[in-house]
Every structure is written in structure tokens, then in C-alpha cells.
C-alpha positions as CSV (number, residue, x, y, z in Angstrom):
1,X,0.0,0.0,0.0
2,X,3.1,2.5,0.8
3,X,4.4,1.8,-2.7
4,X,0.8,2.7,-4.6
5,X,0.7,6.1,-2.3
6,X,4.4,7.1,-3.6
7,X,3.8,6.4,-7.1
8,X,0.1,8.0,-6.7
9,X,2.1,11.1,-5.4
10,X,4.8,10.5,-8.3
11,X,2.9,9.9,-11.5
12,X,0.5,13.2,-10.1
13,X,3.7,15.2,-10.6
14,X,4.7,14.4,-14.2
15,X,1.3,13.0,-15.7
16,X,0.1,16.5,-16.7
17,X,3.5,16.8,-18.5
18,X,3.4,14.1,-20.8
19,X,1.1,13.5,-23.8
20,X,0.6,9.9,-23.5
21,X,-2.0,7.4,-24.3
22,X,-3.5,5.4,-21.3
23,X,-1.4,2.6,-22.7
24,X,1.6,4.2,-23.1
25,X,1.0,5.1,-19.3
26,X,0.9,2.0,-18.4
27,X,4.0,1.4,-19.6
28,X,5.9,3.6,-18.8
29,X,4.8,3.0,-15.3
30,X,5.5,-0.5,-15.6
31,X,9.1,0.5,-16.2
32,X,9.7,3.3,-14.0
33,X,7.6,1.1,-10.9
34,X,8.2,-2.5,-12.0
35,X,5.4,-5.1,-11.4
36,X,2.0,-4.1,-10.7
37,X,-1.5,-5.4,-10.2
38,X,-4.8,-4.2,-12.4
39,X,-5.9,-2.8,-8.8
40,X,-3.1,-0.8,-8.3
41,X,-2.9,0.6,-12.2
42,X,-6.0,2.0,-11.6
43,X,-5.9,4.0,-8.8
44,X,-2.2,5.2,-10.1
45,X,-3.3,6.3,-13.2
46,X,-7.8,7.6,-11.7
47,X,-10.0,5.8,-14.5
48,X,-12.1,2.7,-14.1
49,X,-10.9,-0.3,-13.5
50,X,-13.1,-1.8,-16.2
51,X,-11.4,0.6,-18.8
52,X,-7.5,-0.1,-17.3
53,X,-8.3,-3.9,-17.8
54,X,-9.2,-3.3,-22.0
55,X,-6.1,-1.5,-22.5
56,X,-4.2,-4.6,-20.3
57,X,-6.2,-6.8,-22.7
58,X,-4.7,-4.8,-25.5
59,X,-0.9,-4.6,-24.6
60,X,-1.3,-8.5,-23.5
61,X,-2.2,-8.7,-27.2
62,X,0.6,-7.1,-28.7
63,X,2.9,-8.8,-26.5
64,X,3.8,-5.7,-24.5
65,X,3.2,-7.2,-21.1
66,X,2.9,-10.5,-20.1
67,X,1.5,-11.5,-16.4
68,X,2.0,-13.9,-13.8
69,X,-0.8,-15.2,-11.4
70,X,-0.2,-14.8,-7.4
71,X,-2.1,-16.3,-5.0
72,X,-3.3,-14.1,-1.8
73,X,-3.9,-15.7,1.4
74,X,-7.6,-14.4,1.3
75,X,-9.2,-13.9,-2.1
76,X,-9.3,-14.6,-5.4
77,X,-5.6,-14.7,-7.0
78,X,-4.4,-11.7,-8.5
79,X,-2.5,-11.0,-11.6
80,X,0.7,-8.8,-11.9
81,X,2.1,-7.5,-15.3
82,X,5.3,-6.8,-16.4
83,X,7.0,-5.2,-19.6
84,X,8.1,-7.9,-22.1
85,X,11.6,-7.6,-23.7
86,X,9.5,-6.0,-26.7
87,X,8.2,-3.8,-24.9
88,X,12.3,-2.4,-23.3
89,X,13.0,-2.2,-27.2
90,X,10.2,0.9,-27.0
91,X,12.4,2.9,-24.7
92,X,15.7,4.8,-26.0
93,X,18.6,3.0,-25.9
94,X,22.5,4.8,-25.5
95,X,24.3,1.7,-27.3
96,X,25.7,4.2,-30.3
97,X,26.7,6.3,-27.7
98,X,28.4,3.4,-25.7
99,X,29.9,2.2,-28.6
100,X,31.4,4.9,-29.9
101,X,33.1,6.1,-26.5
102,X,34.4,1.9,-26.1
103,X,36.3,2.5,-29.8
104,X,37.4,6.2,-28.4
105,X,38.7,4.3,-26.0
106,X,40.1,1.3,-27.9
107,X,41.9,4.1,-30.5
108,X,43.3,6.1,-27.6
109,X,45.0,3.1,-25.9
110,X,45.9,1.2,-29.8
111,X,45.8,3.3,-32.3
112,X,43.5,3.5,-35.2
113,X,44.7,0.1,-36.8
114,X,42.8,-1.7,-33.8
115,X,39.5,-0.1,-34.3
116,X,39.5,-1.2,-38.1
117,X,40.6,-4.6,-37.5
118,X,37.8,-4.6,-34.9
119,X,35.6,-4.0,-37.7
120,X,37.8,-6.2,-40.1
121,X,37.0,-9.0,-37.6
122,X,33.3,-8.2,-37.2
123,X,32.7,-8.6,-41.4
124,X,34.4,-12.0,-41.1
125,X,32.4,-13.1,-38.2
126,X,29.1,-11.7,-40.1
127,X,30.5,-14.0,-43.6
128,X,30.1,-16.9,-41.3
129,X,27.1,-15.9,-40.5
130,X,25.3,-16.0,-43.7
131,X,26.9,-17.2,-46.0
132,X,25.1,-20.6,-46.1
133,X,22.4,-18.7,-46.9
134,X,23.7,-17.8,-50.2
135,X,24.8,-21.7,-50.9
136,X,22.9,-22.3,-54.5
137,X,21.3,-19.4,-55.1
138,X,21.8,-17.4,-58.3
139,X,22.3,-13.8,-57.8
140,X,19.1,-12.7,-57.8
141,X,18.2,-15.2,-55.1
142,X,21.3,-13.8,-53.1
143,X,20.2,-10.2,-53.2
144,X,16.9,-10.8,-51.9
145,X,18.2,-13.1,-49.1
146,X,20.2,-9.9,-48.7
147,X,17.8,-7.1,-48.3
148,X,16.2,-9.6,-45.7
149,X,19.0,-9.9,-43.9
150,X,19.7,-6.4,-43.9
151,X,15.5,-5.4,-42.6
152,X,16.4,-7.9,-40.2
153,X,19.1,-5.8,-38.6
154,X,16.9,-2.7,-38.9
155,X,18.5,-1.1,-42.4
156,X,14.9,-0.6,-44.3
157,X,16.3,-2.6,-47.2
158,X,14.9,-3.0,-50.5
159,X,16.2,-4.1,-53.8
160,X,15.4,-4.3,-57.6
161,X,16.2,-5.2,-60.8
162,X,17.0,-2.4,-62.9
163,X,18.7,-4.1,-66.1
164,X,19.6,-7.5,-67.3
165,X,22.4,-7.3,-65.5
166,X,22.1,-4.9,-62.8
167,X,20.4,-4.8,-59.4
168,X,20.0,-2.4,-56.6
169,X,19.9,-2.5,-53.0
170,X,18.9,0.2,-50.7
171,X,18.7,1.1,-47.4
172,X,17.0,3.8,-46.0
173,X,18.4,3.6,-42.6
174,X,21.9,2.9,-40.7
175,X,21.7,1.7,-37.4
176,X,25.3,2.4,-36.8
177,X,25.2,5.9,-38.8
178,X,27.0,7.4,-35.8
179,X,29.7,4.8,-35.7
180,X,30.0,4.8,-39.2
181,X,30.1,9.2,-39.4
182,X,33.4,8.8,-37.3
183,X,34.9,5.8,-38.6
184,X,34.3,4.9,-42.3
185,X,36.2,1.7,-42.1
186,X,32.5,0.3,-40.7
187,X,31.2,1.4,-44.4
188,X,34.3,-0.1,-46.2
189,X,33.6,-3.5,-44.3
190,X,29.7,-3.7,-45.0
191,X,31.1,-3.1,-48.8
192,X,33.0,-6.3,-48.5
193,X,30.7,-8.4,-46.6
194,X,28.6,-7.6,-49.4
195,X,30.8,-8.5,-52.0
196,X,32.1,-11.4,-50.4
197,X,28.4,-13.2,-49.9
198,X,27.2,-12.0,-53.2
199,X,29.9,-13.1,-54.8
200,X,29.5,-9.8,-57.1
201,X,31.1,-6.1,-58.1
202,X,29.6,-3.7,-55.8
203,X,29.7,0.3,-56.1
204,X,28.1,2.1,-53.5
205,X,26.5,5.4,-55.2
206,X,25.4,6.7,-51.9
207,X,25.7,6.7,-48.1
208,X,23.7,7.8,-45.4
209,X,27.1,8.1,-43.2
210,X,28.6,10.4,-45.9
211,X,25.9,13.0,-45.9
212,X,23.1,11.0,-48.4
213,X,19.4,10.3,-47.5
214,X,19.8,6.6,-47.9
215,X,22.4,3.5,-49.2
216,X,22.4,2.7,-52.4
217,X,24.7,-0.5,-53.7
218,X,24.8,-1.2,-57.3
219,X,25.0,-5.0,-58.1
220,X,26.6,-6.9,-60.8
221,X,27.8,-10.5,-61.4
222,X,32.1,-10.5,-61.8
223,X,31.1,-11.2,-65.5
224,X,29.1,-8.8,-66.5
225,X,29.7,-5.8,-69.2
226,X,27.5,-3.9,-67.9
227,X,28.5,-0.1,-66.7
């Protein structure tokens, strides 16, 4: 009961300042508080407890929250909900940030060298990855298993065909774009890695990390004439 009373007194404080939804309420008290009970929800946030338990419904739905049942020692048993792991990747993360003051860090103590063979190290570990993916596949086939790859990591990917003899993939966003502004190497690598599991010539026409508004790789088999 102390805990509801403190985060009554809390969430009165900043609730007029944020323009959320009732669900993204709930949520965000979910990660700020922890577990908590339909009961205690409602008298946090002041609506019905009928109305709380249709937006629960909801975000049990999407897979925001998930619940676990608790038995009382008098009473029915209640439920307590928790934020999934899909609902943390709704929050901002610093990992860029992290990142980029590790390979400071890494530079300072070794040099530039060691930061690119960091990276040198990460396209080799990323061949391995896929590259059965690509077994048997003409190239077509690979640059499709491509762009999926690369939506799967959160790049906005799409490729066409744009001759006989041509594709092109594009992505129109770069999850390491701040990595990549400060050390280019990162785009070099991704260059390779693509021209390694393609098994094609590769010229990148433009770069989000180099100022562009998206990616753009064009694609050729090794014995093509095409430009």
C-alpha cells in the first residue's frame, strides 16, 4: 500500500506533463515502478478499472506485457504485469553512444589500426554468419536473401532489378550511422561483406554516413559488361 501512495504522489507530478496514451501510461509505469496489479494501475493512473483492464487486454495482445498469477492468502488470486523484452526495445537505448566512447577508448589506448581490424573481424564473423544462406542461389536469389538480412538488422532494405544485368539494393536507414560518421572503415567492411556473400562487383552510389538520404549499392555478377 506505501508503494501505490508514492507512485500515486509521483505519477500526479509528471502525468500533466506528458502527452501519452492510457497505454503508453501504463508502460511507462511499468518501467519506472516494475510489477503491478490491475488494482493498483488503476488507482495510479484515476479511471475505471473496467477501462485499465481493456487497455491490459490490448498490450497483453501485442505482446507488451505478459502477467503472472499470485495467489493471496484471502481472495481470489491476482495478476501482476510486467513489460516484455519488446516492450524495453520501446524505450531509447544509449548503445551508439556506448559504442562509440568503447572504440574512443580502444583508438586512444591502440591506435587507429585496432579499431579497423575490430571492424575487419566483425565482417568476417558476419560471412560466417550468412553465407550458407547464399549456398545455390543465383544472384538474384542472393540479393533478396540480402535485403532480408539487412531489414532484419533494422536497415529498411529493399532491392530491384534495374537491367539485365544490374540490381540495386537500398537502405533507408543505418543503425550504426553514428559509428560509421566517425569511422568509415565500418562502411568499407559492409562493402565487402557484401561483395564477399554476393559473390559480385559492388559500387556504393550513396551513403547515409557520408551525408546521403539513404544506401544505395549497385550489383553486378564478376562477368558482367555492364557499366
Amino acid at each position: 500500500m506505501k508503494k501505490t501512495i508514492i507512485t500515486i504522489r509521483w505519477w500526479a507530478k509528471i502525468k500533466d506533463q506528458l502527452d501519452l496514451s492510457t497505454r503508453e501510461k501504463i508502460v511507462q509505469m511499468l518501467k519506472t515502478e516494475g510489477e503491478l496489479s490491475a488494482k493498483e494501475i488503476t488507482n495510479i493512473i484515476g479511471i475505471t478499472g473496467m477501462a485499465i483492464r481493456r487497455h491490459i487486454s490490448t498490450l497483453l495482445r501485442d505482446s507488451m506485457i505478459e502477467s503472472t498469477t499470485i495467489r493471496q492468502p484471502m481472495g481470489r488470486p491476482t495478476a501482476i504485469y510486467r513489460l516484455t523484452k519488446q516492450a524495453e526495445d520501446h524505450f531509447p537505448k544509449s548503445y551508439p553512444a556506448v559504442a562509440l566512447d568503447l572504440l574512443a577508448e580502444l583508438e586512444g589506448e591502440a591506435g587507429e589500426s585496432m579499431v579497423n581490424r575490430l571492424f575487419d573481424r566483425r565482417k568476417d564473423s558476419l560471412f560466417k554468419k550468412y553465407e550458407d544462406k547464399m549456398q545455390g542461389k543465383d544472384l538474384a536469389a542472393k540479393v533478396a536473401v540480402l535485403s532480408e538480412i539487412q531489414n532484419d538488422n533494422g536497415y529498411m532494405a529493399t532491392w530491384e532489378k534495374s537491367s539485365d544485368e544490374e540490381y540495386i539494393l537500398t537502405e533507408y536507414n543505418c543503425p550504426i550511422s553514428q559509428i560509421a560518421n566517425k569511422y568509415n572503415h565500418a562502411c568499407n567492411c559492409e562493402l565487402k561483406l557484401f561483395e564477399s556473400l554476393l559473390e559480385a562487383e559492388i559500387d556504393r552510389t550513396d551513403c547515409l554516413a557520408n551525408g546521403g538520404k539513404k544506401c544505395v549499392y549497385r550489383i553486378r555478377s564478376h562477368n558482367s559488361t555492364g557499366a
